[in-house]
ChimeraX commands (.cxc) that place a marker at each C-alpha (Angstrom):
marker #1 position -74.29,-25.51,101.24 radius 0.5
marker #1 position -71.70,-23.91,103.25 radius 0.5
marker #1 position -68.54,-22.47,102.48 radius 0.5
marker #1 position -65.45,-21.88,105.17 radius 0.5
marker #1 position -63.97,-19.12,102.92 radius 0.5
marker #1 position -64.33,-17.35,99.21 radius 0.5
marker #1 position -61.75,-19.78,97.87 radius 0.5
marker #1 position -63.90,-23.18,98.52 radius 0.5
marker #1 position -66.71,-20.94,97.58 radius 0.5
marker #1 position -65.16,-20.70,93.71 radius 0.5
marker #1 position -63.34,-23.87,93.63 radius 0.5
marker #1 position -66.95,-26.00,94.83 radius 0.5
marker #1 position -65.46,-29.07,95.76 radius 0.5
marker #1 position -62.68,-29.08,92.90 radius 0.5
marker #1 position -65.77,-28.86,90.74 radius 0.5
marker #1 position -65.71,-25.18,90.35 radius 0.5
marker #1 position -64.27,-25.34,86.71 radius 0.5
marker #1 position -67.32,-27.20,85.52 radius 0.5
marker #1 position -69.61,-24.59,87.27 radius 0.5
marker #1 position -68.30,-21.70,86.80 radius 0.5
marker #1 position -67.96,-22.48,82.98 radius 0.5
marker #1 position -71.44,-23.80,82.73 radius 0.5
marker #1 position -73.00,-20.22,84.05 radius 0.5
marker #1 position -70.40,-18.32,82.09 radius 0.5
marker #1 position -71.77,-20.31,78.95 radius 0.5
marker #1 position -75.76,-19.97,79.75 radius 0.5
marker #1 position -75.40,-15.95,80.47 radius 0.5
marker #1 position -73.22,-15.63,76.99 radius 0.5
marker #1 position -76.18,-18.07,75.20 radius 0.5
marker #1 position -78.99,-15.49,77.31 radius 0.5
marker #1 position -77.07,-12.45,76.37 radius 0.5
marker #1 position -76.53,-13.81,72.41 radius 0.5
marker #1 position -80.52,-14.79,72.22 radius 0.5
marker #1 position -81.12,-11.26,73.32 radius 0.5
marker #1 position -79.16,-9.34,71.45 radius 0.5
marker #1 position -79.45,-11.31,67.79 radius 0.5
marker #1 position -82.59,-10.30,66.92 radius 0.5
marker #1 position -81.86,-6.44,67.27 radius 0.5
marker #1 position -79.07,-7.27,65.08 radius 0.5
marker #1 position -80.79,-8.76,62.74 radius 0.5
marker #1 position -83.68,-6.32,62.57 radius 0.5
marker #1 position -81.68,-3.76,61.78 radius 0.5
marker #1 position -79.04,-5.48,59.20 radius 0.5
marker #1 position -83.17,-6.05,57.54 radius 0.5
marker #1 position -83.78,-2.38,57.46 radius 0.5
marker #1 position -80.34,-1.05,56.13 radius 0.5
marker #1 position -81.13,-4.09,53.06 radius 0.5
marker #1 position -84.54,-2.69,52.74 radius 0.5
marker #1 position -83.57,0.91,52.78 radius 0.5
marker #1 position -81.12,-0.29,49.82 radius 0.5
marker #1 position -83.16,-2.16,47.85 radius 0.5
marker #1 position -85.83,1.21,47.50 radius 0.5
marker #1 position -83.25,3.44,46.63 radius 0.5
marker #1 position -82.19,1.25,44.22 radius 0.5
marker #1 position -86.00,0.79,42.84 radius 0.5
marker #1 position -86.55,4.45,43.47 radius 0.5
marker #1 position -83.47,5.08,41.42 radius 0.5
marker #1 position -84.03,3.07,38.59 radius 0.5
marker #1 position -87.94,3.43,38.55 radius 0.5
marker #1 position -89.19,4.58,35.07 radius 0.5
marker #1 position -90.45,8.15,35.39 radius 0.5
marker #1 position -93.80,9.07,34.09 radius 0.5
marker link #1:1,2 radius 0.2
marker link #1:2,3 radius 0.2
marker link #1:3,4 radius 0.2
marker link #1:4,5 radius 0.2
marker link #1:5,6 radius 0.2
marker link #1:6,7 radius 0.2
marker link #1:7,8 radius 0.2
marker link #1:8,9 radius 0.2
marker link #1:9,10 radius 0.2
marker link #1:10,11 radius 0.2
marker link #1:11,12 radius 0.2
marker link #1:12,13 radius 0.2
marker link #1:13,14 radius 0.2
marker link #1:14,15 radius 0.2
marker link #1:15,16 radius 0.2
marker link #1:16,17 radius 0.2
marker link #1:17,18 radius 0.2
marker link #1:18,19 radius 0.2
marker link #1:19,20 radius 0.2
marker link #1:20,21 radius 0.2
marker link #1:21,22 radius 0.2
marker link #1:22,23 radius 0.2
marker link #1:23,24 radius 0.2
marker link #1:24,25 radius 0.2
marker link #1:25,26 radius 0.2
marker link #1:26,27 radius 0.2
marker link #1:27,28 radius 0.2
marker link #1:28,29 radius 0.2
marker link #1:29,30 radius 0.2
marker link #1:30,31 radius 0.2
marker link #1:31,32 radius 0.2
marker link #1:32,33 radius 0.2
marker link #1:33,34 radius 0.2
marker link #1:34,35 radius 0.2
marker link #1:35,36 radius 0.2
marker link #1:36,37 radius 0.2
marker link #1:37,38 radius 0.2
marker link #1:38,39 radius 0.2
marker link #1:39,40 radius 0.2
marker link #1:40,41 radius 0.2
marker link #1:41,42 radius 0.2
marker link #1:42,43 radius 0.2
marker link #1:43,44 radius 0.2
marker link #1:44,45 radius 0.2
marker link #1:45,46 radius 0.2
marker link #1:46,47 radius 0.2
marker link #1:47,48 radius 0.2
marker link #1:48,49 radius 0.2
marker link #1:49,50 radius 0.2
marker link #1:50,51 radius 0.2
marker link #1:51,52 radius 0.2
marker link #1:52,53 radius 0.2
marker link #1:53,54 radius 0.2
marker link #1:54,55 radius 0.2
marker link #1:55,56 radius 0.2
marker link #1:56,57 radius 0.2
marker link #1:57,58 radius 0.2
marker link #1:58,59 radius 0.2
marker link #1:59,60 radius 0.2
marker link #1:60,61 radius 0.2
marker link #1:61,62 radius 0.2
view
């Protein structure tokens, strides 16, 4: 496809909105499906971490 000038370039035959928004949406999804897990991991370490302190703490001593 060919474009006479950066304008008609964003504005893709008035349909710009809709494409524009729909690669704007699919590289926040990408960048949210990336990031999540390394989130998540370490929200599951900090809990662990907590939860053996707090059996480490109250562990009966022998």
């Amino acid at each position: 496809m060919h474009f006479d000038s950066f304008t008609a370039f964003l504005a893709m035959g008035n349909h710009g909105l809709y494409v524009w928004l729909s690669y704007g949406l699919t590289a926040l999804i990408v960048i949210w499906n990336l990031l999540l897990p390394g989130l998540q991991r370490r929200r599951l370490l900090k809990q662990q971490a907590q939860r053996l302190r707090r059996e480490k703490k109250h562990a009966p001593t022998a």
